[in-house]
MMTF fields as JSON, N, C-alpha, C and O atoms, coordinates in Angstrom:
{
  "mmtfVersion": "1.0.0",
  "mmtfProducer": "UNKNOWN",
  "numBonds": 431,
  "numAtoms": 432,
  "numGroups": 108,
  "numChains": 1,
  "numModels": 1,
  "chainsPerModel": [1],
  "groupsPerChain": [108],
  "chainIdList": ["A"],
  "bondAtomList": [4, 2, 8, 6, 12, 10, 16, 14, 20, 18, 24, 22, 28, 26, 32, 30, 36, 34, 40, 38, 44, 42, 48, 46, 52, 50, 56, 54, 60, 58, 64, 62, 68, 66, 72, 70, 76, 74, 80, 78, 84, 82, 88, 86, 92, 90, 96, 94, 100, 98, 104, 102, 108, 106, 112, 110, 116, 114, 120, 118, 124, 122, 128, 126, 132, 130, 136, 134, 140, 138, 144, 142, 148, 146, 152, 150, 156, 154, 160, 158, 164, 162, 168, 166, 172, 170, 176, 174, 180, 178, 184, 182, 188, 186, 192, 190, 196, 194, 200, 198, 204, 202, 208, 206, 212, 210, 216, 214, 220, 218, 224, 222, 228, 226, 232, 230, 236, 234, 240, 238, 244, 242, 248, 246, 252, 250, 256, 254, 260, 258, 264, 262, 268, 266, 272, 270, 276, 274, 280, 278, 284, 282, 288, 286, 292, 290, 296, 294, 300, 298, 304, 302, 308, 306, 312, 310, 316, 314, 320, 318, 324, 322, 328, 326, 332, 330, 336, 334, 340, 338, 344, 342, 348, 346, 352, 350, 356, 354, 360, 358, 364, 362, 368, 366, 372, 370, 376, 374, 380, 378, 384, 382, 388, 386, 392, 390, 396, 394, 400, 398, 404, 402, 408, 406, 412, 410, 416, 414, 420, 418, 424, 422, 428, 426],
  "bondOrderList": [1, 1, 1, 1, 1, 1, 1, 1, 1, 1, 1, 1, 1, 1, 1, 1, 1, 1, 1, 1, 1, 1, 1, 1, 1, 1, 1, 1, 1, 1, 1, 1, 1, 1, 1, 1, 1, 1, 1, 1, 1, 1, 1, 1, 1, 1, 1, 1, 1, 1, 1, 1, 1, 1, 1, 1, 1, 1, 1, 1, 1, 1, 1, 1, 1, 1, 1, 1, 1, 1, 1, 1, 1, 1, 1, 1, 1, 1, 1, 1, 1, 1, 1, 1, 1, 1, 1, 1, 1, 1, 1, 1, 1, 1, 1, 1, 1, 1, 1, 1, 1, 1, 1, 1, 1, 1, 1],
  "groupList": [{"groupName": "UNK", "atomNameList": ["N", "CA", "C", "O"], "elementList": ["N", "C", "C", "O"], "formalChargeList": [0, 0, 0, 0], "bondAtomList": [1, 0, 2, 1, 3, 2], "bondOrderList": [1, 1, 2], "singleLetterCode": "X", "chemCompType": "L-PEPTIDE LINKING"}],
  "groupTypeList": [0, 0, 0, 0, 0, 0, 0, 0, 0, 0, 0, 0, 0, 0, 0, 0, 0, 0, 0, 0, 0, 0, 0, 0, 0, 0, 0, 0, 0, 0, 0, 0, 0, 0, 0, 0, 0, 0, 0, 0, 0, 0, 0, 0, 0, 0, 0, 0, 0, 0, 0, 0, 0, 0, 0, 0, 0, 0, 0, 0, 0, 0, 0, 0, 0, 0, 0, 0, 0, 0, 0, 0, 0, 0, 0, 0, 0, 0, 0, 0, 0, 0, 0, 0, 0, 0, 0, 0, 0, 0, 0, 0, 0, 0, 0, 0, 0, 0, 0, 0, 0, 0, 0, 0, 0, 0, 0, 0],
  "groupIdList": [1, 2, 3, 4, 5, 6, 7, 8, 9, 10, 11, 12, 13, 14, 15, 16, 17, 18, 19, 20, 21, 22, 23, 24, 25, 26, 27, 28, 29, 30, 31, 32, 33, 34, 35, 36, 37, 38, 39, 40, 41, 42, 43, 44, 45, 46, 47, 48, 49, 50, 51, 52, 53, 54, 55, 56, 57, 58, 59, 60, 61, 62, 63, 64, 65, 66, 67, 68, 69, 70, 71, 72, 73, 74, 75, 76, 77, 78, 79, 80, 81, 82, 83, 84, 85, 86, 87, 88, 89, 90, 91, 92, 93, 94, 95, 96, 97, 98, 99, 100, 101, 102, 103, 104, 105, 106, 107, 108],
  "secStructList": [7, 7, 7, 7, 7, 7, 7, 7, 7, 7, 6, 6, 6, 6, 7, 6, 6, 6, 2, 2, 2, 2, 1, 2, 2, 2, 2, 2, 2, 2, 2, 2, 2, 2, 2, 2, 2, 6, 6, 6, 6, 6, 6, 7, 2, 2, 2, 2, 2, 2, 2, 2, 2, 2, 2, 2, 2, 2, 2, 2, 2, 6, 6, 7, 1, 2, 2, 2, 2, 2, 2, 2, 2, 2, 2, 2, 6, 6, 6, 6, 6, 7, 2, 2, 2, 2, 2, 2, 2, 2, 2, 2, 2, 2, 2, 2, 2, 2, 2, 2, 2, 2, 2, 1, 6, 6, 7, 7],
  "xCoordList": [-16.577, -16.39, -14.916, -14.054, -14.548, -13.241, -12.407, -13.081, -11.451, -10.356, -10.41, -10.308, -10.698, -10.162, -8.77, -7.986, -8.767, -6.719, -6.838, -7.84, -5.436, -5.236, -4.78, -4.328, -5.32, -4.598, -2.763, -1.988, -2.68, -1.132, -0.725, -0.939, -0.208, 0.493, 1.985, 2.925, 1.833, 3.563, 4.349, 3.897, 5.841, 6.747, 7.202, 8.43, 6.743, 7.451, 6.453, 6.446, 5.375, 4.122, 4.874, 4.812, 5.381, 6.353, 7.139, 7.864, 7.573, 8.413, 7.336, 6.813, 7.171, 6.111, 6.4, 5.614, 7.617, 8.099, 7.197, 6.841, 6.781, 6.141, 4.829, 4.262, 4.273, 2.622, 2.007, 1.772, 1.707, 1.089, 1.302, 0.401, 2.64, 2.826, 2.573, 2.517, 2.382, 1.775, 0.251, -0.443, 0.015, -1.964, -2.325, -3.028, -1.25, -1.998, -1.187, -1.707, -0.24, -0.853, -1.704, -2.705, -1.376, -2.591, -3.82, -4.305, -4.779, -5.857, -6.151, -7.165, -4.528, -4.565, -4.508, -4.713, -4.217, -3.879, -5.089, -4.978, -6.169, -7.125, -7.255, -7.692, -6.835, -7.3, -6.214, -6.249, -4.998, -3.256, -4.01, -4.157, -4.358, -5.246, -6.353, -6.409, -7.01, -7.68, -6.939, -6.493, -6.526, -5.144, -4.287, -3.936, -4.018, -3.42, -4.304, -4.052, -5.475, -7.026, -7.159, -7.327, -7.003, -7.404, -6.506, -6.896, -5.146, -4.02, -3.985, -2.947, -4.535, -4.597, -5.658, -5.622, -6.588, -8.256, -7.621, -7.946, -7.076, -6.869, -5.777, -5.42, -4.918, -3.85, -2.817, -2.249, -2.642, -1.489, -0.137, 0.315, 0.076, 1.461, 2.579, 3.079, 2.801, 3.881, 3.355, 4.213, 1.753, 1.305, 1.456, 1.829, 1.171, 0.508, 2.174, 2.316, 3.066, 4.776, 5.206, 5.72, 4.748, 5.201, 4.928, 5.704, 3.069, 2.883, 3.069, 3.049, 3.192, 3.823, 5.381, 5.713, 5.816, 7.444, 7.374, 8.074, 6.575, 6.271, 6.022, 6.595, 4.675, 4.341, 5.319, 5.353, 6.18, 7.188, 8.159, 8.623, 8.355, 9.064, 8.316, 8.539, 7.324, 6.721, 5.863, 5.269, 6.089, 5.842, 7.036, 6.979, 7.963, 9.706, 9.445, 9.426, 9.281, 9.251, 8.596, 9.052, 7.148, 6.528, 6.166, 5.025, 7.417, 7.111, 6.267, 5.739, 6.347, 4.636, 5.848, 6.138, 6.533, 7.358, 6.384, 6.756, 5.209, 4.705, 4.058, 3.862, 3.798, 3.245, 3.787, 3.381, 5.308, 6.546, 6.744, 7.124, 6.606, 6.686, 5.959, 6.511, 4.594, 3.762, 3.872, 3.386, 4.49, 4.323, 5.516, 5.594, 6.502, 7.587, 7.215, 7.476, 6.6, 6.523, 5.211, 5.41, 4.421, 3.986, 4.5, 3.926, 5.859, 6.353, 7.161, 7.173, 7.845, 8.484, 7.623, 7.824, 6.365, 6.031, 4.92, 4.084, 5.177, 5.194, 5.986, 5.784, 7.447, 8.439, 8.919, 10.09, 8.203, 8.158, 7.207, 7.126, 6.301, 5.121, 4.427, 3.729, 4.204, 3.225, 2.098, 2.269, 1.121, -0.103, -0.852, -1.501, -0.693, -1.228, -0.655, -1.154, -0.054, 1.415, 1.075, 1.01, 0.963, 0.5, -0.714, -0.469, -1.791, -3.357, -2.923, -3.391, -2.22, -2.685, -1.605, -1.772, -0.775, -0.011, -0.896, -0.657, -1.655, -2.021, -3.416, -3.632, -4.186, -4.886, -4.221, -4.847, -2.974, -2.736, -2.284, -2.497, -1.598, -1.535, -2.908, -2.844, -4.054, -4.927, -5.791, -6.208, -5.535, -5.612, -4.803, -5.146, -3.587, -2.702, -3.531, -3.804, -3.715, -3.925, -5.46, -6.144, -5.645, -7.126, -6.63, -6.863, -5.918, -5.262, -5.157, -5.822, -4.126, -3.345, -4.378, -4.343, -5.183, -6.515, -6.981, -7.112, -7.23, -7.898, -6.94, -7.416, -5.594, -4.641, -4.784, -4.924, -4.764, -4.521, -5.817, -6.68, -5.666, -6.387, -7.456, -8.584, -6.701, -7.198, -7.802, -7.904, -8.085, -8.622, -9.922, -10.137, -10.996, -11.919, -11.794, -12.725],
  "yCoordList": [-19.094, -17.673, -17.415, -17.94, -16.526, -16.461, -15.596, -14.884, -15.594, -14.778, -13.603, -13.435, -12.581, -11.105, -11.195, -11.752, -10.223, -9.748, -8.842, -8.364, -8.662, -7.479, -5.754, -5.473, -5.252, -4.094, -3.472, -3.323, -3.27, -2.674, -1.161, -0.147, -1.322, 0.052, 0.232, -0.559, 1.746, 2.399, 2.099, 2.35, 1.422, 0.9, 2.327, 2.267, 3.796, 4.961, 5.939, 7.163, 4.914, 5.606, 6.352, 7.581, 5.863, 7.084, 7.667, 7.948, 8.176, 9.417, 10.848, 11.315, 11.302, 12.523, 13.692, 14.631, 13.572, 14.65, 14.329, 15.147, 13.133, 12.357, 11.853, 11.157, 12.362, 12.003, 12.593, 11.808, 13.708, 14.457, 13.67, 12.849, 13.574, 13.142, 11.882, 11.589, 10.957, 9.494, 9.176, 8.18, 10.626, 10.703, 10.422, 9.521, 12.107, 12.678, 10.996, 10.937, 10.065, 9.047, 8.156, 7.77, 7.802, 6.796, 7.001, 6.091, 8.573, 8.913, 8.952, 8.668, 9.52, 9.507, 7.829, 7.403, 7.423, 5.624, 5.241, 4.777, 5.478, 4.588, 5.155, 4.432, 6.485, 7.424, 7.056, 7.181, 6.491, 5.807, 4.265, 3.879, 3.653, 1.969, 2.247, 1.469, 3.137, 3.139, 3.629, 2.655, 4.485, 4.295, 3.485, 3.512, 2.545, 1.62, 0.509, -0.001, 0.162, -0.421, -0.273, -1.062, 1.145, 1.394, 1.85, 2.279, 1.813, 1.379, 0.084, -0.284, -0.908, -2.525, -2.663, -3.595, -2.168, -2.58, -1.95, -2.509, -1.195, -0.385, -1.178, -0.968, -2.339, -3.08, -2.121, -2.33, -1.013, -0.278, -0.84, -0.342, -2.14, -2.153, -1.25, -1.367, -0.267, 0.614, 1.815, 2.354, 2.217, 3.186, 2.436, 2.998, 1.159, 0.589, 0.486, 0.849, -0.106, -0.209, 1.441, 1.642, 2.307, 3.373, 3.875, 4.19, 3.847, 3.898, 2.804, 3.064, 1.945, 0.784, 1.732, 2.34, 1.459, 2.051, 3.166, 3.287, 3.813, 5.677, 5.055, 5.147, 4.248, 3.919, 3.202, 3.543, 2.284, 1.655, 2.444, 2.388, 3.352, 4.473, 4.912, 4.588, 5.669, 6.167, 5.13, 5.532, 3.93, 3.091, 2.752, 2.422, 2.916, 2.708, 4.17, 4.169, 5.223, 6.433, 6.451, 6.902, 5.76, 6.073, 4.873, 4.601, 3.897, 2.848, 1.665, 1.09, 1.477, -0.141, -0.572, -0.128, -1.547, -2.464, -3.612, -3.879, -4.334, -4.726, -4.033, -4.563, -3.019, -2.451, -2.321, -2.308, -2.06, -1.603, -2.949, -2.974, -4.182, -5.129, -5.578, -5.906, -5.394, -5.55, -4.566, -4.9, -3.498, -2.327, -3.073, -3.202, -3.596, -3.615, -5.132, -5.224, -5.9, -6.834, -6.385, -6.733, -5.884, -5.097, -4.428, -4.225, -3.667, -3.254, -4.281, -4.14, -5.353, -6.854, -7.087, -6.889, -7.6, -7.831, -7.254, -7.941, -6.114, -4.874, -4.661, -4.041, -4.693, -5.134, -5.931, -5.91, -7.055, -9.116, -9.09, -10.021, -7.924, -7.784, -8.903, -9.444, -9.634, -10.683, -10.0, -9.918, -9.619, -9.356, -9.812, -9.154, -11.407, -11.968, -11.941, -11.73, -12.052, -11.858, -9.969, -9.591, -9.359, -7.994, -8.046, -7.63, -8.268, -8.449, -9.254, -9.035, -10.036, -11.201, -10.245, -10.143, -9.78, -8.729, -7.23, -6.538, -6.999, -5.784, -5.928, -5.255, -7.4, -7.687, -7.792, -7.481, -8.234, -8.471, -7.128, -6.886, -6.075, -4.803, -3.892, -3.257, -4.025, -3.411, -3.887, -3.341, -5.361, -5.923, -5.195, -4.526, -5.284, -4.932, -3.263, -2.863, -2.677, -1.045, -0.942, 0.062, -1.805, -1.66, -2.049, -1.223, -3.341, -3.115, -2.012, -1.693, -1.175, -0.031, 1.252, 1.86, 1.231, 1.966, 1.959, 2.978, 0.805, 0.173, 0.414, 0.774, 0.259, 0.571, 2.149, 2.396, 3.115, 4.565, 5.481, 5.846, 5.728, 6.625, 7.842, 8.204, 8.192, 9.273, 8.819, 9.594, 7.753, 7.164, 6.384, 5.841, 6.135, 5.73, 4.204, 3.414],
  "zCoordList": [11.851, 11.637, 11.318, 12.023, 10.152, 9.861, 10.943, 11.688, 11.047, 12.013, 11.053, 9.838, 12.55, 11.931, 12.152, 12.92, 10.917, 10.891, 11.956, 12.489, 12.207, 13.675, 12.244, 11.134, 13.386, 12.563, 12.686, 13.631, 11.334, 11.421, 11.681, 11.017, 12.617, 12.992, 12.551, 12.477, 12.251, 11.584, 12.768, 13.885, 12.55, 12.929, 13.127, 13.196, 13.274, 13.855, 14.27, 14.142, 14.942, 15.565, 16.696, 16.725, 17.365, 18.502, 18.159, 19.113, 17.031, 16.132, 16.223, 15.212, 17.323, 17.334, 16.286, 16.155, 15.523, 14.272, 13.286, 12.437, 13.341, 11.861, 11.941, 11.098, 13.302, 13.432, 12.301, 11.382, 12.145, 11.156, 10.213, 10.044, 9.146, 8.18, 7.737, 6.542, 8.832, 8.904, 8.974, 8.768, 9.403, 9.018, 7.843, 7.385, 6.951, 6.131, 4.863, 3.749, 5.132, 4.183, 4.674, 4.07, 5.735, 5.971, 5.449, 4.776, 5.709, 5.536, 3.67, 3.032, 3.126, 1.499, 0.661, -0.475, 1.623, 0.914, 0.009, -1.126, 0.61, 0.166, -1.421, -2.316, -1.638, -3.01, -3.823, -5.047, -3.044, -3.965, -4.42, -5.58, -3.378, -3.826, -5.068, -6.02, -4.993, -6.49, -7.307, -7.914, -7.709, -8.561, -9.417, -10.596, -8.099, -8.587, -9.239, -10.33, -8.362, -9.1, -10.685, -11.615, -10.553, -12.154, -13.057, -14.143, -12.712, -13.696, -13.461, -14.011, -12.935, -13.372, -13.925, -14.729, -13.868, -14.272, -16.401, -17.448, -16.298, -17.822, -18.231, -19.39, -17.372, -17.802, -18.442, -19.514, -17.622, -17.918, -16.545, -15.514, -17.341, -16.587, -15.853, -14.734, -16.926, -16.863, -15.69, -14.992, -15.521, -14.559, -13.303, -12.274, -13.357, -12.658, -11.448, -10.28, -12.339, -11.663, -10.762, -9.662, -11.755, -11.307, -9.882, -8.98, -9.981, -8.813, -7.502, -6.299, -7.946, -6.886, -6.247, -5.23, -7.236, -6.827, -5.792, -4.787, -6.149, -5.441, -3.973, -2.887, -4.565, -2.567, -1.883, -0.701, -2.19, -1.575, -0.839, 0.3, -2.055, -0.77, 0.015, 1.181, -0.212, 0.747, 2.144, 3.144, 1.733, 2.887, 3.921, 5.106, 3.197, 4.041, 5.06, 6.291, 4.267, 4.655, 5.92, 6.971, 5.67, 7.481, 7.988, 8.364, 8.02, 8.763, 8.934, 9.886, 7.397, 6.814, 5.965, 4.855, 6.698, 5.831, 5.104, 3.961, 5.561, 4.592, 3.423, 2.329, 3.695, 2.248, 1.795, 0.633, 1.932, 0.718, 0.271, -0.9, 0.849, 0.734, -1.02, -2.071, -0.654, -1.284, -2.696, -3.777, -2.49, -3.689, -4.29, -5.512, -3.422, -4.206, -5.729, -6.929, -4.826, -5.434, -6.869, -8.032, -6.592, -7.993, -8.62, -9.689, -8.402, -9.302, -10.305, -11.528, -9.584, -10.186, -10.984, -12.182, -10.484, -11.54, -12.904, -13.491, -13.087, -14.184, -14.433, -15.477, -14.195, -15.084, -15.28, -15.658, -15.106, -15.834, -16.812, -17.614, -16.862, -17.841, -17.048, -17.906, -15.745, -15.653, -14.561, -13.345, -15.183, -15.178, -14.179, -13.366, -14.307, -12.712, -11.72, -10.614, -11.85, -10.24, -9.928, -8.758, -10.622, -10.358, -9.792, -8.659, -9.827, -9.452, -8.434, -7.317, -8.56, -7.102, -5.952, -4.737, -6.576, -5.74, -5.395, -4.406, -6.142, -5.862, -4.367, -3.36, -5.093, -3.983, -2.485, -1.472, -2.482, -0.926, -0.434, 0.753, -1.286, -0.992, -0.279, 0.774, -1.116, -0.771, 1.271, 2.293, 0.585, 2.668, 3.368, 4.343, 2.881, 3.808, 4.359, 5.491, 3.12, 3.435, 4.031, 4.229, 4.166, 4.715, 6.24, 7.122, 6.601, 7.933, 8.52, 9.506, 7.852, 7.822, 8.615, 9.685, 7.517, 7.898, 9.235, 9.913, 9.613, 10.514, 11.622, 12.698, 11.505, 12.791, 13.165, 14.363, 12.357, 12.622, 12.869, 12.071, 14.225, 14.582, 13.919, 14.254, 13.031, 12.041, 10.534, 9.582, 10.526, 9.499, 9.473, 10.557, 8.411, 8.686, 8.126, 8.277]
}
């Protein structure tokens, strides 16, 4: 039987200023992951970087250093133009955000 992953929690889950605001992405992530799905599925590099870039901040912002991790590295590579390194990057992003999911209370 494979090992479940543990779930990831925001590195500023005890910042009570920023509960709310750490819902309302957690709960929006999954609608940013198709997005990004289908600016790769349409091989629009250039959408595809943009929105990487956006979430990276906004993952610094509420505390998922691997997902910024992960956005960052899709944006690299959409502006290397390399296509697979994007997909194989975008796949470990989307684990990650399914973690993510899975850590926060307010999410299904």
């Amino acid at each position: 039987m494979p090992k479940r992953k543990s779930p990831i929690y925001s590195a500023l889950e005890n910042e009570l200023d920023l509960l709310d605001e750490i819902s309302v992405f957690v709960i929006d992530l999954a609608q940013f992951v198709d997005a990004l799905q289908d600016a790769e599925a349409a091989s629009d590099l250039r959408e595809l970087g943009r929105l990487a870039a956006l979430l990276a901040k906004q993952a610094d912002h509420f505390g998922y250093p691997l997902l910024e991790t992960a956005a960052q590295g899709i944006d690299i590579a959409c502006k290397k133009g390399d296509r697979a390194a994007a997909k194989k990057a975008l796949r470990e992003l989307t684990e990650i955000s399914l973690l993510i999911r899975r850590g926060h209370r307010g999410a299904a």
